[in-house]
N, C-alpha and C positions, 0 to 999 in steps of 0.2 A: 868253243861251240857249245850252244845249247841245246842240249837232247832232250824233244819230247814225246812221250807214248803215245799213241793213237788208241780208239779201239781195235783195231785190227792188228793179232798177234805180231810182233815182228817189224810193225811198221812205226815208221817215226818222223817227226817234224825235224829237221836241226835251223833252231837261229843261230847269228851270229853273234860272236862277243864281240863286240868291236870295241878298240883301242881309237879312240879318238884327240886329236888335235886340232889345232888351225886348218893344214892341211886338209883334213877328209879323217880319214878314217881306216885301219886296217883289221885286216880279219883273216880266220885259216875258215872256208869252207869244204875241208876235205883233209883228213888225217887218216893213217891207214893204221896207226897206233890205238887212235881213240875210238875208231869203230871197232876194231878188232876187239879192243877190252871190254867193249860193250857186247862181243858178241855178234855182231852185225856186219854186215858185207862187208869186204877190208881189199877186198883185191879188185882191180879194172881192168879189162880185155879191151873195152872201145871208149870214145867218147861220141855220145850223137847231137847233133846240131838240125831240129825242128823250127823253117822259118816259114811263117804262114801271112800270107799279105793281108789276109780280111778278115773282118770282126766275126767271132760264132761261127770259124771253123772247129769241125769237131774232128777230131783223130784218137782211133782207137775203139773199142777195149783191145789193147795188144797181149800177146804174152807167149812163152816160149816153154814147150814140153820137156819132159827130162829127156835124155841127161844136160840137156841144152837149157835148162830154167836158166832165169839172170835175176838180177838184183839188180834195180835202181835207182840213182839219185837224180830226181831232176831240180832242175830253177831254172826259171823265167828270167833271162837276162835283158828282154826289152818287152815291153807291154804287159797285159795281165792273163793267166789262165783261170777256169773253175777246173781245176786237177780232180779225180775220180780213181779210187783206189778201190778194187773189189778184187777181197778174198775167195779164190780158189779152188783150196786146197780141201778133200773132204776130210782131211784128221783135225782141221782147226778148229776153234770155239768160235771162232767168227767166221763158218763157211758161209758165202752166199751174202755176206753182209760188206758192207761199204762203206767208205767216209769220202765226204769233200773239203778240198783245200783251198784257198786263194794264194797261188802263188805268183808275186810280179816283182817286176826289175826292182819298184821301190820299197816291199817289204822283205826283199833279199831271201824269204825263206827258201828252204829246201823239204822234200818228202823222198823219204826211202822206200820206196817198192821192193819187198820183199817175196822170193822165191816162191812162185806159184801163186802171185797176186797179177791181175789183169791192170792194165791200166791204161785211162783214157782223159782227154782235155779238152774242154771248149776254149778258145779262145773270146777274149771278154775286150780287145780292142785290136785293131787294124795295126799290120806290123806286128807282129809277136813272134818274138821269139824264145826259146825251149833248148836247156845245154842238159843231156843227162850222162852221168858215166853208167858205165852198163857191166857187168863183171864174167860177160860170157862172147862170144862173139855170135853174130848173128847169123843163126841157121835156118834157111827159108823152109827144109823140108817140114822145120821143129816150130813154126811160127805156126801160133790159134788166133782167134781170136772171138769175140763174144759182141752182138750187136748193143749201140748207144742205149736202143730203148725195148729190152727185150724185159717182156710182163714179168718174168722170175726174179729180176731186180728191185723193180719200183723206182728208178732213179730217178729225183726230182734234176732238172737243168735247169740253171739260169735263163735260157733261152731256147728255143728251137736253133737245131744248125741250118745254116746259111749255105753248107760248103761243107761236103764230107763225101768220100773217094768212095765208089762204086763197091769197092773189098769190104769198108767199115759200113756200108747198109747191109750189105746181103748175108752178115755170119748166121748160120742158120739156129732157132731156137735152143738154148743153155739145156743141157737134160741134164740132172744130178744123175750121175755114174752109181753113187750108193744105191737111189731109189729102181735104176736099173736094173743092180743087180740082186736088189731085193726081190723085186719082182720074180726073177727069173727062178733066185732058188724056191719060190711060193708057186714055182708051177709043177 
């Protein structure tokens, strides 16, 4: 596996090495050795299976409070995403900052979402589908989430969605928690 840095602390691309023949081609997309040495999420509670039938469904920003934060790896195992990873966390160097990915069946990539990162996808063709391992299990009380196009991001999309679930419109405007309680002690 090829591990690559992102700007967002903690987060990372992994391609694959692949071992090629006649045959095809083989590869490890998931080692609990090689992440662990690197520091990175090494354990798995679930696997999730996202299948979306139409182009420029959007799903998400998700993400899960403590003690319930996860860690995850996703890949496109049919069609293509624009993937969207936004930092969090207010002790990071990249709070409030983002990156995007293209993740699809035939660039095989993966992105690691890391603890206290939101994350969300548009799908970029009909048919798509989305395998991520997740390292915590899923707790609905401990589930947020943060709307596609809420002005504190700026996120540019490939597209407008087509297709996105009543829950992923209405999360209500992002308050930065620091500037809250700056406020508060300034009163």
């Amino acid at each position: 596996m090829i591990f690559e840095a992102t700007d967002i602390e903690g987060a990372c691309t992994v391609e694959l090495d692949k071992r090629a023949d006649d045959r095809g081609f083989f590869a490890r997309g998931w080692c609990s050795r090689e992440f662990g040495d690197r520091g990175l999420a090494s354990g798995i509670a679930q696997m999730n299976i996202s299948f979306n039938r139409r182009k420029h469904t959007l799903r998400g920003f998700h993400y899960q409070t403590a003690p319930y934060q996860e860690d995850k790896l996703l890949r496109c195992v049919r069609g293509a995403v624009h993937d969207v990873l936004l930092d969090l966390r207010p002790d990071s160097p990249s709070f409030m900052r983002h990156i995007a990915v293209e993740l699809s069946a035939e660039n095989y990539r993966t992105l690691l979402v890391p603890k206290g990162c939101a994350n969300a996808f548009l799908t970029l063709a009909d048919e798509t589908e989305v395998t991520y391992l997740v390292s915590e299990f899923y707790t609905p009380a401990a589930e947020r989430g943060v709307r596609w196009n809420d002005p504190a991001f700026r996120i540019k999309w490939p597209a407008e969605p087509a297709v996105i679930s009543d829950k992923d419109c209405s999360w209500p405007d992002f308050k930065d928690e620091r500037s809250l309680v700056a406020s508060a002690d300034q009163e």
